[in-house]
Backbone as CSV, one residue per row, in Angstrom:
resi,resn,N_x,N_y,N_z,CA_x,CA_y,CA_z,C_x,C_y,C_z
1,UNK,135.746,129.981,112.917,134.687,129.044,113.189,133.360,129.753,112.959
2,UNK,132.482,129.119,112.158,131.314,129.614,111.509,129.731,129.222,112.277
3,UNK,129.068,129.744,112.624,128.076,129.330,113.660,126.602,129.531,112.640
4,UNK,126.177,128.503,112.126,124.629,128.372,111.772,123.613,127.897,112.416
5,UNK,122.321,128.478,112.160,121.004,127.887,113.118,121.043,126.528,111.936
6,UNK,119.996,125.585,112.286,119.403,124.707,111.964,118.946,125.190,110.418
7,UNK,117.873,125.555,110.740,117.581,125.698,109.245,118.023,126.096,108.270
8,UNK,119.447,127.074,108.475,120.512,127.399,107.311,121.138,125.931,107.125
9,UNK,121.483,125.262,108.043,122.272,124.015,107.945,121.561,123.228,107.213
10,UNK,120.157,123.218,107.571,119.635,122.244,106.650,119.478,122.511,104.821
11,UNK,119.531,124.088,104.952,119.093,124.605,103.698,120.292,124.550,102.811
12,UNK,121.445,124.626,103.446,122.633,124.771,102.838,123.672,123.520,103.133
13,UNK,123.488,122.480,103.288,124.215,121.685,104.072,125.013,121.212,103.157
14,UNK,124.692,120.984,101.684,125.998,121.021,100.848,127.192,122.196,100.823
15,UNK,126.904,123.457,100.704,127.705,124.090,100.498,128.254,124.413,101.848
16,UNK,127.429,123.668,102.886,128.712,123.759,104.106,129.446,122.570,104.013
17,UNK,129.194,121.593,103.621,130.222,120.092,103.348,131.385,120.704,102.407
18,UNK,131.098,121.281,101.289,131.883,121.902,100.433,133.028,122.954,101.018
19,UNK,132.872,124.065,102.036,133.344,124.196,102.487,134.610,123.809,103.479
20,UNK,134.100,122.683,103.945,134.721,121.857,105.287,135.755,120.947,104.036
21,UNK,135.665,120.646,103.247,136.238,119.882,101.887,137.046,120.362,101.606
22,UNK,137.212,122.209,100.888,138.287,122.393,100.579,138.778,123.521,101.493
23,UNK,138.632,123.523,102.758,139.334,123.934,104.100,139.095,125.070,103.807
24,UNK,138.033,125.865,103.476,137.818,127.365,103.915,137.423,127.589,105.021
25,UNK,137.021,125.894,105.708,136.196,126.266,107.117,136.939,125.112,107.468
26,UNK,137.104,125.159,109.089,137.516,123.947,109.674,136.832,123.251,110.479
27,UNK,135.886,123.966,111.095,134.735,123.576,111.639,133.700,124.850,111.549
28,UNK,132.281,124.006,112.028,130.992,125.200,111.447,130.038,124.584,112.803
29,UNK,130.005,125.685,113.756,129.131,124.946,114.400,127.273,124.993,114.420
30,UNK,126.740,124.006,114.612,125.125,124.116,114.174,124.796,124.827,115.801
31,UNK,123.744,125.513,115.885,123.228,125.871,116.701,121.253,126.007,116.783
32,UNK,120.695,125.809,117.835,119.831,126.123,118.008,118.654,126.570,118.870
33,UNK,118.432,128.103,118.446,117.926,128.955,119.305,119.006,129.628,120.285
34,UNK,119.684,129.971,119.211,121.448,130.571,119.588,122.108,129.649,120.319
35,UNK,121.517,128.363,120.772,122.656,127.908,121.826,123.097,126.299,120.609
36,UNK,124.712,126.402,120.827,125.249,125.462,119.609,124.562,124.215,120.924
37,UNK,124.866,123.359,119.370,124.465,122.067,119.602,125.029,120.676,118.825
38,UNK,125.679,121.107,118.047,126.605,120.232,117.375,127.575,120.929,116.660
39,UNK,128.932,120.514,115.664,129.511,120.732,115.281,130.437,119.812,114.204
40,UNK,129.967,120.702,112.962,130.766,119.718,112.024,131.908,120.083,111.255
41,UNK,132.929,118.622,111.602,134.105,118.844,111.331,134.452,118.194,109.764
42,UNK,135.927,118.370,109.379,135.942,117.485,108.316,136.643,115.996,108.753
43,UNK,136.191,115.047,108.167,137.347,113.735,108.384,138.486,113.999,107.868
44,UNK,139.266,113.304,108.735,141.094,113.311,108.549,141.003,112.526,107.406
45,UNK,141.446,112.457,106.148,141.726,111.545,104.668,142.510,110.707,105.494
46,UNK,142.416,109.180,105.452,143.048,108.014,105.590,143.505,107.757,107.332
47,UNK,142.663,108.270,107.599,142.231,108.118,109.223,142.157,106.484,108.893
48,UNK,141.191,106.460,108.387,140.624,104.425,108.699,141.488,103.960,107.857
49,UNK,142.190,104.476,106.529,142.177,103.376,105.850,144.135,103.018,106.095
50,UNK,144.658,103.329,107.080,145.698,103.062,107.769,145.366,101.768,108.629
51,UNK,144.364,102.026,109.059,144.042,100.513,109.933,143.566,98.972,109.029
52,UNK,142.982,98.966,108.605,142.982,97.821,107.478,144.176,97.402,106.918
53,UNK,144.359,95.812,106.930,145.052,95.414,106.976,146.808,95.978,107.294
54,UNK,146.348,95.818,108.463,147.376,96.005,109.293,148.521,95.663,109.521
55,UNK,147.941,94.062,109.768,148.511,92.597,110.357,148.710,92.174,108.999
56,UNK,148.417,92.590,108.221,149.006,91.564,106.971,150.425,90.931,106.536
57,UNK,150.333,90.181,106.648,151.870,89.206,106.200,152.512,89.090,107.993
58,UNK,152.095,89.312,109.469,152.284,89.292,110.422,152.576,87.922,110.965
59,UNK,151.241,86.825,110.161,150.763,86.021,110.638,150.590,84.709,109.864
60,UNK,150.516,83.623,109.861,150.088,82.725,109.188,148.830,81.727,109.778
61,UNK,147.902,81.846,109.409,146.404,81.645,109.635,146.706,79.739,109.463
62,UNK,146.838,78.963,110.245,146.660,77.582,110.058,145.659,76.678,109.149
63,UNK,146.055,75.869,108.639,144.968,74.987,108.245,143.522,74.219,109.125
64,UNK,144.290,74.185,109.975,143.142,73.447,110.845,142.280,74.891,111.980
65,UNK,142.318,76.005,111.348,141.745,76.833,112.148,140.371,76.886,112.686
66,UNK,139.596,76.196,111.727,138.207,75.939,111.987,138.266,74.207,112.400
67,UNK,139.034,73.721,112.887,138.689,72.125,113.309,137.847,72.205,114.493
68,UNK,137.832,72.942,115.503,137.184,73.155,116.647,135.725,73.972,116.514
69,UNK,135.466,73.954,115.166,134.385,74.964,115.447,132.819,74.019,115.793
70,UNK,132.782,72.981,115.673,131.942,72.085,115.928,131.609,72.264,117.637
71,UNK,132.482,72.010,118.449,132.874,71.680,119.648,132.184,73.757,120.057
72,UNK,133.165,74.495,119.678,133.088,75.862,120.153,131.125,76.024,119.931
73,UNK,130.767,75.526,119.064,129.270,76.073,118.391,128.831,75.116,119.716
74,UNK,129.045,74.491,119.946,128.169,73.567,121.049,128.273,74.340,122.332
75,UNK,129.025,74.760,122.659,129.552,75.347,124.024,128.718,76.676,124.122
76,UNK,128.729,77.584,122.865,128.372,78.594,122.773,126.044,78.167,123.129
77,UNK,125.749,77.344,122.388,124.782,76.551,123.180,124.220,76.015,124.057
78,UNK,125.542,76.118,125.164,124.991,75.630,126.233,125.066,74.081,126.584
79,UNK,125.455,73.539,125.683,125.865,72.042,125.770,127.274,72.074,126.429
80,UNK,127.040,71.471,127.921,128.818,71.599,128.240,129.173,69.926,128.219
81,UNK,128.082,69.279,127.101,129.285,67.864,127.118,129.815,67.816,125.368
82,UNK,130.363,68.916,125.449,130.825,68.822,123.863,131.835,68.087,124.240
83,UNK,132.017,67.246,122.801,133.308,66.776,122.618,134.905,66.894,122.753
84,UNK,135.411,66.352,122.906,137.113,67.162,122.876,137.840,65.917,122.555
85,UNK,138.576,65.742,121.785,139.273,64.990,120.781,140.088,64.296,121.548
C-alpha cells in the first residue's frame, strides 16, 4: 500500500489510476500533512453490470399497467376525491 501527499496525487493522478488498473497497486492512500485522508481503490470489473437486468424474463409487465396513472397523479396532488372505477 502506497501513501501520497496531495499534490503528488494531483500531479500524477493518471499514472496512479494506471497503476490501480493493471494491479501493481491495490490501493494508494492520499494523505495530507502526513495524516491519510482518503484512499483509492480499483473497481471490481462487473460489480454493476451483474445487476442490470436482473429480473429479466421473471416477469410479465401487463397491458393495463398505466390505467391507474390518472387516479395515482391525482392522489400524489393532494386531491383525495380521485376517481376509482
Amino acid at each position: 500500500m502506497r501513501s501520497v501527499n496531495v499534490l503528488d496525487a494531483k500531479t500524477n493522478l493518471s499514472r496512479l489510476l494506471e497503476s490501480l488498473e493493471s494491479g501493481k497497486e491495490d490501493e494508494i492512500i492520499i494523505a495530507r500533512h502526513g495524516h491519510p485522508v482518503a484512499r483509492l481503490i480499483p473497481v471490481v470489473k462487473g460489480q454493476t453490470k451483474d445487476r442490470i437486468g436482473i429480473a429479466s424474463g421473471k416477469f410479465i409487465v401487463p397491458e393495463s399497467i398505466d390505467a391507474d396513472n390518472a387516479e395515482i397523479l391525482a392522489l400524489f396532488q393532494g386531491n383525495d376525491h380521485a376517481t376509482s372505477p
